[in-house]
ChimeraX commands (.cxc) that place a marker at each C-alpha (Angstrom):
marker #1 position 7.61,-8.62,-47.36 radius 0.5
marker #1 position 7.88,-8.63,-43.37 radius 0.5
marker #1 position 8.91,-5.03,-41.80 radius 0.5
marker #1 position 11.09,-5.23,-38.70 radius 0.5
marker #1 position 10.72,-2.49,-36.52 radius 0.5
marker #1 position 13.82,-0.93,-34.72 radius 0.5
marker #1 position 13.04,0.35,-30.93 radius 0.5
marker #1 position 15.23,2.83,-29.43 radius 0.5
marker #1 position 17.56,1.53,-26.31 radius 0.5
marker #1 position 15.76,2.55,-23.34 radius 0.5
marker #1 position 17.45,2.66,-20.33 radius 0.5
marker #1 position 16.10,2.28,-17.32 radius 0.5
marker #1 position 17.60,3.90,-13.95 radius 0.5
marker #1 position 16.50,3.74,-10.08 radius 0.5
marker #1 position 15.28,7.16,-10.31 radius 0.5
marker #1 position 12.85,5.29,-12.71 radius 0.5
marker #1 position 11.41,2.62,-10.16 radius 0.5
marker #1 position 8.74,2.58,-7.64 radius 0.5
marker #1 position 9.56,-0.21,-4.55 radius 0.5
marker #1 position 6.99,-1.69,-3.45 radius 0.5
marker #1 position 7.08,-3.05,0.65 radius 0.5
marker #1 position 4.40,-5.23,2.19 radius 0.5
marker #1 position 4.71,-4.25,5.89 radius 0.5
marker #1 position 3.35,-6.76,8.19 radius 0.5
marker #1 position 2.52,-6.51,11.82 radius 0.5
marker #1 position 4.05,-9.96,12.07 radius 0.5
marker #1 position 7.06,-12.24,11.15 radius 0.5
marker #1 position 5.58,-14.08,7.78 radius 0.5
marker #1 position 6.91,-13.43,4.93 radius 0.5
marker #1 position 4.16,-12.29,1.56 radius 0.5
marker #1 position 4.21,-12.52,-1.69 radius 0.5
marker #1 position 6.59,-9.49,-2.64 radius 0.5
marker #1 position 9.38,-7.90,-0.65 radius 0.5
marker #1 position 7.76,-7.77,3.24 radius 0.5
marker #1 position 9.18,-5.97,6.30 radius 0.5
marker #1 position 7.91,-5.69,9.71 radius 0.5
marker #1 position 7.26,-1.86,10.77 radius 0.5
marker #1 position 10.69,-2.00,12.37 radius 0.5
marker #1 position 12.09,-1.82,9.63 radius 0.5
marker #1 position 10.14,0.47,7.07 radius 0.5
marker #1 position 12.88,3.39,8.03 radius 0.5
marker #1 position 15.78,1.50,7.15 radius 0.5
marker #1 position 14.28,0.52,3.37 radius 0.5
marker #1 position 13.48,3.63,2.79 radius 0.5
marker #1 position 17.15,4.77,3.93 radius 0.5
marker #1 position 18.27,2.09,1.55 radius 0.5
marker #1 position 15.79,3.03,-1.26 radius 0.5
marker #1 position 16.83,6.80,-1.01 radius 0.5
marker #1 position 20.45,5.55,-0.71 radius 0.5
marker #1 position 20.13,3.49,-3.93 radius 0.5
marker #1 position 18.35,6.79,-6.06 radius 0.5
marker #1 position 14.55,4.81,-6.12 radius 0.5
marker #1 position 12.44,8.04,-5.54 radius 0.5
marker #1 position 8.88,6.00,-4.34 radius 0.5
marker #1 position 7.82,3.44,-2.37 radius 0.5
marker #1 position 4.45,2.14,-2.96 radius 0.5
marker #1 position 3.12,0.30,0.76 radius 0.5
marker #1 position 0.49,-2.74,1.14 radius 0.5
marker #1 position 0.10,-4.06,4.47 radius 0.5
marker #1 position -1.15,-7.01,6.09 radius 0.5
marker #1 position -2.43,-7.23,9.62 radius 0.5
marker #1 position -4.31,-9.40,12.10 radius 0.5
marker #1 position -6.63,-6.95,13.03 radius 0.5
marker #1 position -9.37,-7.37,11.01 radius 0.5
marker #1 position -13.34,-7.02,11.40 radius 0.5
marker #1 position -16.33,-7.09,9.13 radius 0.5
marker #1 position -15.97,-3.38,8.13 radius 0.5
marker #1 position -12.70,-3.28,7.41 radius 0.5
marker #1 position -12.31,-0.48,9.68 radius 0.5
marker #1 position -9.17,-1.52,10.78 radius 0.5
marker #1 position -7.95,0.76,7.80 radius 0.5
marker #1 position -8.89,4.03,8.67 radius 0.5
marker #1 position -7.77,4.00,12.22 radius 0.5
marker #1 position -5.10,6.97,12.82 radius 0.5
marker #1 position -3.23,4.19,14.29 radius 0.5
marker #1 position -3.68,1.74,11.28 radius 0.5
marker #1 position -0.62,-0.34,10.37 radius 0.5
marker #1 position -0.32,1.39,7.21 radius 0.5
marker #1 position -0.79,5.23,9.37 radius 0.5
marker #1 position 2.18,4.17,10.86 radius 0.5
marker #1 position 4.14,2.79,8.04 radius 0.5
marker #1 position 3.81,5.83,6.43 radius 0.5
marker #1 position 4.65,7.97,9.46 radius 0.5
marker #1 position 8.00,5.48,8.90 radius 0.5
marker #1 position 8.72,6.02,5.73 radius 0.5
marker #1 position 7.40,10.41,5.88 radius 0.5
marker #1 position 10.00,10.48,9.59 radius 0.5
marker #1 position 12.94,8.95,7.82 radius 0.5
marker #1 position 12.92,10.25,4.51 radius 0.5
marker #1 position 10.57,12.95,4.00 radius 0.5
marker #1 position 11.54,13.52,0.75 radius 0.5
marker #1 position 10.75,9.65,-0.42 radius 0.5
marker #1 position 7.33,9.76,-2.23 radius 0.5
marker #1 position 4.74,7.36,-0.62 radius 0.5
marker #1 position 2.03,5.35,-2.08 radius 0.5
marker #1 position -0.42,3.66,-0.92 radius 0.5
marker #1 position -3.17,1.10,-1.34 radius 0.5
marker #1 position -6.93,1.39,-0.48 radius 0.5
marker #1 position -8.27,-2.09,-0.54 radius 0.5
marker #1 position -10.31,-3.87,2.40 radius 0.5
marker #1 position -8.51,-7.06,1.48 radius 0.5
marker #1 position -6.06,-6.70,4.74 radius 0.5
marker #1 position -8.82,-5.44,6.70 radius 0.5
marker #1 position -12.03,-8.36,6.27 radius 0.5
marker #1 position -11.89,-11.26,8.29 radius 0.5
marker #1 position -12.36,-13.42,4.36 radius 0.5
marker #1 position -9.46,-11.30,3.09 radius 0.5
marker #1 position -12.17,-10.06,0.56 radius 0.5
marker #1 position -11.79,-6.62,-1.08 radius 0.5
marker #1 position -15.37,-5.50,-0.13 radius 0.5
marker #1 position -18.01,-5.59,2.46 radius 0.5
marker #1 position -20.37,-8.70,2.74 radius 0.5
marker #1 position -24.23,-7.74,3.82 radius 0.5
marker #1 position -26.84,-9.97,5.05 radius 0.5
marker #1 position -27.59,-12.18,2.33 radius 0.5
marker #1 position -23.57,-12.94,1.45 radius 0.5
marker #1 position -23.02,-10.23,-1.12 radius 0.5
marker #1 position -20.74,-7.34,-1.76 radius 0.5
marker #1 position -22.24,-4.27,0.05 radius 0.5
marker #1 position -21.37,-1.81,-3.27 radius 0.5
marker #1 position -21.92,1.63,-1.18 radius 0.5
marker #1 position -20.81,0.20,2.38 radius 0.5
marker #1 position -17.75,-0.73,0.15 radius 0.5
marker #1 position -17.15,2.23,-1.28 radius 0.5
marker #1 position -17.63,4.34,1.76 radius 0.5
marker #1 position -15.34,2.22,3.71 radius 0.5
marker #1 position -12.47,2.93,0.76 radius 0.5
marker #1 position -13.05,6.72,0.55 radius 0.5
marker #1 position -12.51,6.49,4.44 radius 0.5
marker #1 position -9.57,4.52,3.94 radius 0.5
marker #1 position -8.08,7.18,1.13 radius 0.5
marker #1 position -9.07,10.01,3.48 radius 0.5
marker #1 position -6.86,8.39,6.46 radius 0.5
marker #1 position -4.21,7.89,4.31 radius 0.5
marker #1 position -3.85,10.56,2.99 radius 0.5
marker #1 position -3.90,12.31,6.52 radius 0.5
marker #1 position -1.18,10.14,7.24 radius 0.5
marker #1 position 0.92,11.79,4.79 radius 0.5
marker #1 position 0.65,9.34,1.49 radius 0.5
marker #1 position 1.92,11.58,-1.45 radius 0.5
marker #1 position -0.49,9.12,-3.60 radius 0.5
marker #1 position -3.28,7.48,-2.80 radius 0.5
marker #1 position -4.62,4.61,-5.09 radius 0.5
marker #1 position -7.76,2.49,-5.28 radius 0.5
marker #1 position -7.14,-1.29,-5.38 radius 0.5
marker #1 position -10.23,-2.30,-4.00 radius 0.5
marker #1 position -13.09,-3.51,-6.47 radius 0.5
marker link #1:1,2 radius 0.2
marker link #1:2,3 radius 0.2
marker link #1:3,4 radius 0.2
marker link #1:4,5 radius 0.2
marker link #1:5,6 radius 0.2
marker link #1:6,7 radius 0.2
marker link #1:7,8 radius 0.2
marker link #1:8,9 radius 0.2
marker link #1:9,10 radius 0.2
marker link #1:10,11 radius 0.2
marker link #1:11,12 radius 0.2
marker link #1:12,13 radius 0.2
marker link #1:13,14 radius 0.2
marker link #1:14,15 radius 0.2
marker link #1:15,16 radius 0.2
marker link #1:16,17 radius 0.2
marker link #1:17,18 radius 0.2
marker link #1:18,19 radius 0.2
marker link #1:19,20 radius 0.2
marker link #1:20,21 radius 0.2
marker link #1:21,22 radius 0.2
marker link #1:22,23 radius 0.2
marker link #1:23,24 radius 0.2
marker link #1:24,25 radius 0.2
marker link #1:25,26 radius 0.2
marker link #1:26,27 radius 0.2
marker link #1:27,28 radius 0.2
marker link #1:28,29 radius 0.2
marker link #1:29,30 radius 0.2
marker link #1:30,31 radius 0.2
marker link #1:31,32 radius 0.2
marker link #1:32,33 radius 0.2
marker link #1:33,34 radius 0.2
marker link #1:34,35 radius 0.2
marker link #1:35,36 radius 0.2
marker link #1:36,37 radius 0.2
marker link #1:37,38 radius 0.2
marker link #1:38,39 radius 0.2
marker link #1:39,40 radius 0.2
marker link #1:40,41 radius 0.2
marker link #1:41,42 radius 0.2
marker link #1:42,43 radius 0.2
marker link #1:43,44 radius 0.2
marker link #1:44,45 radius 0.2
marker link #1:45,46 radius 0.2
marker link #1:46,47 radius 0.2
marker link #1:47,48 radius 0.2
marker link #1:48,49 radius 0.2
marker link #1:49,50 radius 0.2
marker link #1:50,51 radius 0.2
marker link #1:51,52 radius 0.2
marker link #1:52,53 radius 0.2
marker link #1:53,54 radius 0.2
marker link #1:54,55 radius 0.2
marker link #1:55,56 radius 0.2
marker link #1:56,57 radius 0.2
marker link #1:57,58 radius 0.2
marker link #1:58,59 radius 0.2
marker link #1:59,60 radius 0.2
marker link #1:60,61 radius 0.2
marker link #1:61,62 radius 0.2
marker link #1:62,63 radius 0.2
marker link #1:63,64 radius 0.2
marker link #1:64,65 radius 0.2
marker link #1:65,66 radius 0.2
marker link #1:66,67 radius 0.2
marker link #1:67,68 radius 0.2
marker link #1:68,69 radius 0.2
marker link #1:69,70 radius 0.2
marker link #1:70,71 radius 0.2
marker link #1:71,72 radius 0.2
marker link #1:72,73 radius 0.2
marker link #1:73,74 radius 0.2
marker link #1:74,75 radius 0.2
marker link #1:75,76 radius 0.2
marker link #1:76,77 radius 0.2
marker link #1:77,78 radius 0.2
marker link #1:78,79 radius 0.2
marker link #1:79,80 radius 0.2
marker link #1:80,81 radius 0.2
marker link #1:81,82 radius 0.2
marker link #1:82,83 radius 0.2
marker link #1:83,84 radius 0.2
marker link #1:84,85 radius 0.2
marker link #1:85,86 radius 0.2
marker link #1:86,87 radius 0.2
marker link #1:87,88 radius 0.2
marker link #1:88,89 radius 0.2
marker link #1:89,90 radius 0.2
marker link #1:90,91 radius 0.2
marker link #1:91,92 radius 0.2
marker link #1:92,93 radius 0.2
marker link #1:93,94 radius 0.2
marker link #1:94,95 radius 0.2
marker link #1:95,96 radius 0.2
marker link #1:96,97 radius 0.2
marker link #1:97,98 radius 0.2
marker link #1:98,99 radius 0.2
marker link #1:99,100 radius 0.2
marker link #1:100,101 radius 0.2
marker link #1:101,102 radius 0.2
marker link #1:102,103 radius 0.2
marker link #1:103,104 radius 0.2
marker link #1:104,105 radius 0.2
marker link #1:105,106 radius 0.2
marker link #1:106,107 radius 0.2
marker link #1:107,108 radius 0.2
marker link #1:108,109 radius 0.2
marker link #1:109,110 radius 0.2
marker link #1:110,111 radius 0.2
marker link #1:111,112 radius 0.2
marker link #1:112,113 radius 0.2
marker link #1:113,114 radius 0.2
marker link #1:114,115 radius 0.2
marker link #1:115,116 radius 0.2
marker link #1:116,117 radius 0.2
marker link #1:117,118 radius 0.2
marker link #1:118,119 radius 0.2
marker link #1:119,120 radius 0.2
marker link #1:120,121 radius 0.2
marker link #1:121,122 radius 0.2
marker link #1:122,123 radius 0.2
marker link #1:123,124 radius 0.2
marker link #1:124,125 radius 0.2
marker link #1:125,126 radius 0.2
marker link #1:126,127 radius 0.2
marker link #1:127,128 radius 0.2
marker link #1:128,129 radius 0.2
marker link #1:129,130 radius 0.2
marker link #1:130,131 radius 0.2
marker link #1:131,132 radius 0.2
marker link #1:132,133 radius 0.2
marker link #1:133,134 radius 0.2
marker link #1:134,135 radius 0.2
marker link #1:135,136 radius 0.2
marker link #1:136,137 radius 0.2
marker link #1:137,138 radius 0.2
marker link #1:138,139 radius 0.2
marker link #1:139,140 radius 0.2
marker link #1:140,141 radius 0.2
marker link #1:141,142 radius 0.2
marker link #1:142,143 radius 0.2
marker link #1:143,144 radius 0.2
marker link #1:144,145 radius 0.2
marker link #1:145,146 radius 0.2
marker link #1:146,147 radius 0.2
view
């Protein structure tokens, strides 16, 4: 005898979502909904607008170098994106990312050493940096991507 089981209905509402933004320092579009830093204060008008109480940020820029310390510069891409997003609507929680993926030259998510290998503590320093910056930025969450 086969048992079906019933699931409530569950509704789901803006106030429900999280938006995620790829801001980009240039004009190429990404894999998921991408906006130039021009216009990270009008999406998060619109997200506010439209009841979506978070925006979760990834960002892709040019400026990258071995270290990835293009990510914990006070004047990072993603500093400013969330100085965007915190000036428009300071209300609208912010997320963010700490990988080194937009920061490495490869696009890698770590630190290479000598011999061509992830660099396990450079890495990790280099993302606790990153989550420090951010959050002095003024991300509301900070979350670890990197591996």
């Amino acid at each position: 005898m086969t048992t079906t089981r019933s699931f409530p209905r569950v509704g789901v509402r803006p106030a429900d979502l999280v938006m995620v933004l790829l801001v980009r320092d240039d004009d190429r579009s990404g894999p998921m909904p991408t906006v130039r830093l021009s216009q990270v204060a009008q999406a998060a008008h619109r997200l506010v607008a439209c009841g979506v109480p978070a925006v979760k940020l990834f960002v892709s820029t040019s400026t990258r170098d071995v270290f990835g310390q293009g990510g914990v510069a006070p004047d990072s891409l993603m500093a400013r994106a969330i100085a965007e997003v915190k000036n428009a609507q300071p209300d609208l929680t912010v997320m963010t990312e700490t990988c080194l993926c937009s920061y490495t030259p490869t696009g890698d998510c770590h630190i290479t050493n000598l011999k061509n290998r992830p660099d396990i503590p450079g890495t990790i320093d280099a993302l606790a940096e990153q989550a420090v910056a951010q959050a002095e930025a003024g991300a509301d969450v900070v979350g670890s991507s990197g591996r």
